[in-house]
Every structure is written in C-alpha cells, then in structure tokens.
C-alpha positions in Angstrom: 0.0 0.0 0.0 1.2 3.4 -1.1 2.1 6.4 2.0 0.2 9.3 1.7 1.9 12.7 2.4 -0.2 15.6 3.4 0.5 19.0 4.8 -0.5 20.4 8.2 -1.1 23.4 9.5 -0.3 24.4 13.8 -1.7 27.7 15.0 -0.2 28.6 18.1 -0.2 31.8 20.2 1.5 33.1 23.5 0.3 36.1 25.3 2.9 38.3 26.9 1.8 41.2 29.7 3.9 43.5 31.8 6.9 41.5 34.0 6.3 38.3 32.2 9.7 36.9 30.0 8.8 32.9 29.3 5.4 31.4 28.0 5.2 27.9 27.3 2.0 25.9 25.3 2.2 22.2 24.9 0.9 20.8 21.1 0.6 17.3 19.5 2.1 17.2 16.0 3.6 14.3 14.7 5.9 14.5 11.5 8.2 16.8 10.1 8.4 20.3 10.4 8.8 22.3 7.1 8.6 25.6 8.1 7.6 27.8 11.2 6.8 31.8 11.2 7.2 33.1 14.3 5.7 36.5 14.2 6.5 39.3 17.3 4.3 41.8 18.5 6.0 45.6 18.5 6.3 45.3 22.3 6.8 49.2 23.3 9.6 47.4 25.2 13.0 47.0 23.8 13.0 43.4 23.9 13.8 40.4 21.4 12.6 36.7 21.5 13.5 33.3 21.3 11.5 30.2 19.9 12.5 26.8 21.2 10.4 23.6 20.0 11.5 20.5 22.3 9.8 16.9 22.6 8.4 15.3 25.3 12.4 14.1 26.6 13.5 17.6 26.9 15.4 17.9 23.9 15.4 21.1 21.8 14.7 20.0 18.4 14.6 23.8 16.9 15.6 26.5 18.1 15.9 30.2 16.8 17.0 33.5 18.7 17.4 37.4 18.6 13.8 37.2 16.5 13.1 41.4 16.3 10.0 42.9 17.7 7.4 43.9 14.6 8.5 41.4 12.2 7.7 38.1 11.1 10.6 35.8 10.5 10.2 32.7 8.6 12.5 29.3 9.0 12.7 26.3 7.0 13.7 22.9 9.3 13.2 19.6 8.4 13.7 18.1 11.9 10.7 15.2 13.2 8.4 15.6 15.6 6.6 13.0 17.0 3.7 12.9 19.7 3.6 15.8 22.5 5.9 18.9 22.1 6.7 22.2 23.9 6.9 25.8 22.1 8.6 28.3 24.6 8.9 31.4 23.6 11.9 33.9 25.8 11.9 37.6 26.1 15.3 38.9 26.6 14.0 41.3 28.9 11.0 41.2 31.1 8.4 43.8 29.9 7.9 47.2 30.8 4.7 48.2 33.3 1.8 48.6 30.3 3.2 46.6 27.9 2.0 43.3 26.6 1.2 41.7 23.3 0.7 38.2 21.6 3.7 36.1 19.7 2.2 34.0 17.3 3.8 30.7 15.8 2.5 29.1 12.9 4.1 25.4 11.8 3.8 23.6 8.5 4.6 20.3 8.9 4.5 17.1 6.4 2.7 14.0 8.0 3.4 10.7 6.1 0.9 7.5 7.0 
C-alpha cells in the first residue's frame, strides 16, 4: 500500500503582559516540520525573543533566537516531531509596566501514513 503525504497546519499563540519573560503551550504534532513563522508583536519594550520547540524528553529539536519585535521571520527545518511537544517562547527582557502583546507561531509540517 502506497504512504500518503499531506500538509498540516499548527496555530499557536502566546500572550505576553507587563513582567512576564517565558510562556510555554504544549501541542501534538507528529511529523516533520517544514517551516515555522514566528511573528513578534511591537512590544513598546526594547525586547527580542526566542523560539525553542522540544519533545516530550526535553530535547530542543529547533531552536531560533534574537527574533526582532514587529516582524515576522520565517524558517525552514526539516527536523521530526513526534507525539507531544513544547513551544517556549523567551523575552530577553522582562516587559515594561503597560506593555504586553501576543507572539504567534504558525508550523507547516509534512505527516506521512
């Protein structure tokens, strides 16, 4: 019997308010990432942001850092994921006293069955 490829699609968001620096979500994806947008809010903070994807072990299987405020910034991987994952996004600052915003991630992955 012939595999069938098809594309999927994995919405996530992560909202940020004054003195907060770390978010996590949790998402179940299996198969392998193609590409991931990770778009920043313009935070009146001077601040930038990291994205770390890791699996249910720990590891970090994709990582990207220094992501600018007000810009999206798209990444082409090609690493597996399989069953229950982590998306952590960083501040490198905390943020300022009125300040506060949403990071969005979006993943395109390839799942093969």
């Amino acid at each position: 019997m012939a595999r069938s490829e098809r594309i999927v699609r994995e919405a996530l968001s992560l909202s940020f308010v004054q003195v907060e620096q770390t978010k996590q979500k949790s998402f179940g994806l299996e198969g392998e990432i193609l590409t991931v947008f990770v778009d920043v809010p313009n935070f009146t903070s001077t601040v930038t942001a990291t994205c770390t994807i890791s699996d249910v072990d720990g590891y970090k299987l994709f990582e990207q850092t220094g992501l600018a405020k007000n810009l999206v910034s798209k990444f082409t991987s090609g690493f597996p994921l399989s069953g229950m994952n982590t998306l952590t996004i960083t501040l490198s600052a905390a943020l300022q006293s009125g300040d506060g915003g949403m990071v969005k991630v979006t993943i395109y992955a390839r799942r093969v069955g």
